[in-house]
N, C-alpha and C positions, 0 to 999 in steps of 0.2 A: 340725323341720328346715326351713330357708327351701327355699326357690324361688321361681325366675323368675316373677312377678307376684303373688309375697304383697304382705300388707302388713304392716311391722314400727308397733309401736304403743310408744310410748315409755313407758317405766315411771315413775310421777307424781312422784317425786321427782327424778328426770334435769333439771338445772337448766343445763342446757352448753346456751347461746344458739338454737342453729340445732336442739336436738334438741328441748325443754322440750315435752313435749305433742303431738311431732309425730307424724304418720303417716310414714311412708315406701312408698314402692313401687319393688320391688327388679325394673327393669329388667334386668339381664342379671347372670344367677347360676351359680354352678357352686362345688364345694367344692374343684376343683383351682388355682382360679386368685381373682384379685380377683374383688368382687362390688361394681356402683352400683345406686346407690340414688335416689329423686327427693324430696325432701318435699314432699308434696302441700299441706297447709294453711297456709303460711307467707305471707301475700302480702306485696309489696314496696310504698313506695309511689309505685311507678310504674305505670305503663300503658304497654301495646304500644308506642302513636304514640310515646311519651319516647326510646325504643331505635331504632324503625325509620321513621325517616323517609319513606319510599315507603306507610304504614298510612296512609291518611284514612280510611276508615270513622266516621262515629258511634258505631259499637257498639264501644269501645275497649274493650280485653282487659286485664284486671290482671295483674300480672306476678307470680312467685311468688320465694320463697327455695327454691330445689332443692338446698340445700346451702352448704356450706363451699369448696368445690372449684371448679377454674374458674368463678370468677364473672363472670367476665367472656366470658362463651360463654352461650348462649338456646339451651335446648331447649324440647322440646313433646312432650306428649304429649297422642293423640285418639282418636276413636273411627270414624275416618274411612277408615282400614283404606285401601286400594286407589283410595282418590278424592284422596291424596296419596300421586304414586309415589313410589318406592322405601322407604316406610314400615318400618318394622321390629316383628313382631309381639313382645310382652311378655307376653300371654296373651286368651283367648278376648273378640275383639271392642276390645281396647285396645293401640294402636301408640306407636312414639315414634318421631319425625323424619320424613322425606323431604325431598321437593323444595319448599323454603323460598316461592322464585318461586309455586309452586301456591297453600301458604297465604296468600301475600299476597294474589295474583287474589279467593282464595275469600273472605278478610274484604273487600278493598275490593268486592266483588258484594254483600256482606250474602247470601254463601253458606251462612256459618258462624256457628256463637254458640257462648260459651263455655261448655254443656251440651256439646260436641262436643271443644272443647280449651282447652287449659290452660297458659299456656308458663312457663318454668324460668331463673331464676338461676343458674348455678352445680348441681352434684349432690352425692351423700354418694356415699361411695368406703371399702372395706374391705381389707386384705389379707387372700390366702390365709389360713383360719382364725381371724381376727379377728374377725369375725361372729357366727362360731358358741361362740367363746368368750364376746363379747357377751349373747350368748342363755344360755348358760350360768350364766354371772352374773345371769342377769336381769332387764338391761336392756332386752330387747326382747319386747313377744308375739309371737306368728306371726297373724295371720287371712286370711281374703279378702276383695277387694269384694265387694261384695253383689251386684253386677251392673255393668256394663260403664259405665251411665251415670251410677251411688252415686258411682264413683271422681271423676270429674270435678263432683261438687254439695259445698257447702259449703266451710268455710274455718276458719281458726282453732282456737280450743278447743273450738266445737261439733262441729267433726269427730274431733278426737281422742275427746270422749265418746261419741260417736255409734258410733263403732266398738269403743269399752273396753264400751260397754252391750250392743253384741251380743255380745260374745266371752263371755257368762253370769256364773253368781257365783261362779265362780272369781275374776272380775277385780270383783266389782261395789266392795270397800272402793276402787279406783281412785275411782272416781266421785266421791269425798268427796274428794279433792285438788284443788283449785284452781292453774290454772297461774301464777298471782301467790298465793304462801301467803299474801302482806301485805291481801289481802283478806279471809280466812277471819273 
């Protein structure tokens, strides 16, 4: 069954653009209502400074695909909890959002790296029991971070296998799919 701060793991032949391989982390969940999602491993290829003009920093932050959905809206999610107010918790040690103004101050100080946050494109978006029919079918695994600061490390394919290799050998035939088959 999901909840607020699984992570769904995309099952290796799901070839639909924005999901092919992805992680997701399901931000704000309940089975009476909608449920979003964020894709953690998709990066864009842009960078922070491309979107927000007020970012000088040197340590420019990659931007991510968080989805199909408003794409044109930047979230973030961190681990920063209460040092960006009005933050909103998704589970133990990993927030999404607050006071925008803050994150900017904290990157242009070289407060912050991106071990700490992570910002978003766009998010994935489900109706009321569409998810869990998703799961049903078996499009999606269930697992968890491994810890608060796994969620925010890596990118791409290697984080999708990174997390199909712990969920054990139930999932390990996953392994053997490559997310371009034309490579195999």
């Amino acid at each position: 069954m999901p909840f607020q701060g699984a992570l769904l793991i995309a099952e290796p032949f799901l070839r639909e653009e924005y999901f092919c391989h992805a992680v997701i982390c399901l931000v704000e969940y309940s089975p009476q209502s909608n449920t979003m999602g964020i894709v953690m491993n998709k990066p864009t290829k842009y960078v922070l400074s491309d979107i927000i003009p007020d970012i000088y920093s040197h340590n420019d932050f990659t931007v991510y695909c968080g989805g199909p959905l408003s794409c044109d809206r930047l979230y973030f999610i961190h681990t920063l909890g209460n040092v960006i107010p009005n933050s909103q918790k998704i589970t133990d040690g990993v927030y999404i959002g607050g006071d925008f103004n803050t994150v900017i101050e904290l990157i242009n100080q070289h407060n912050v790296s991106s071990s700490q946050i992570r910002f978003f494109l766009g998010y994935s978006g489900w109706d009321k029991g569409q998810l869990e029919n998703e799961i049903k079918h078996h499009v999606w695994a269930i697992t968890s971070p491994h810890s608060k600061n796994d969620i925010l490390d890596g990118e791409n394919d290697k984080y999708w296998h990174r997390y199909v290799k712990s969920m054990g050998d139930e999932y390990k035939g996953w392994q053997y799919h490559p997310e371009n088959p034309q490579l195999n």
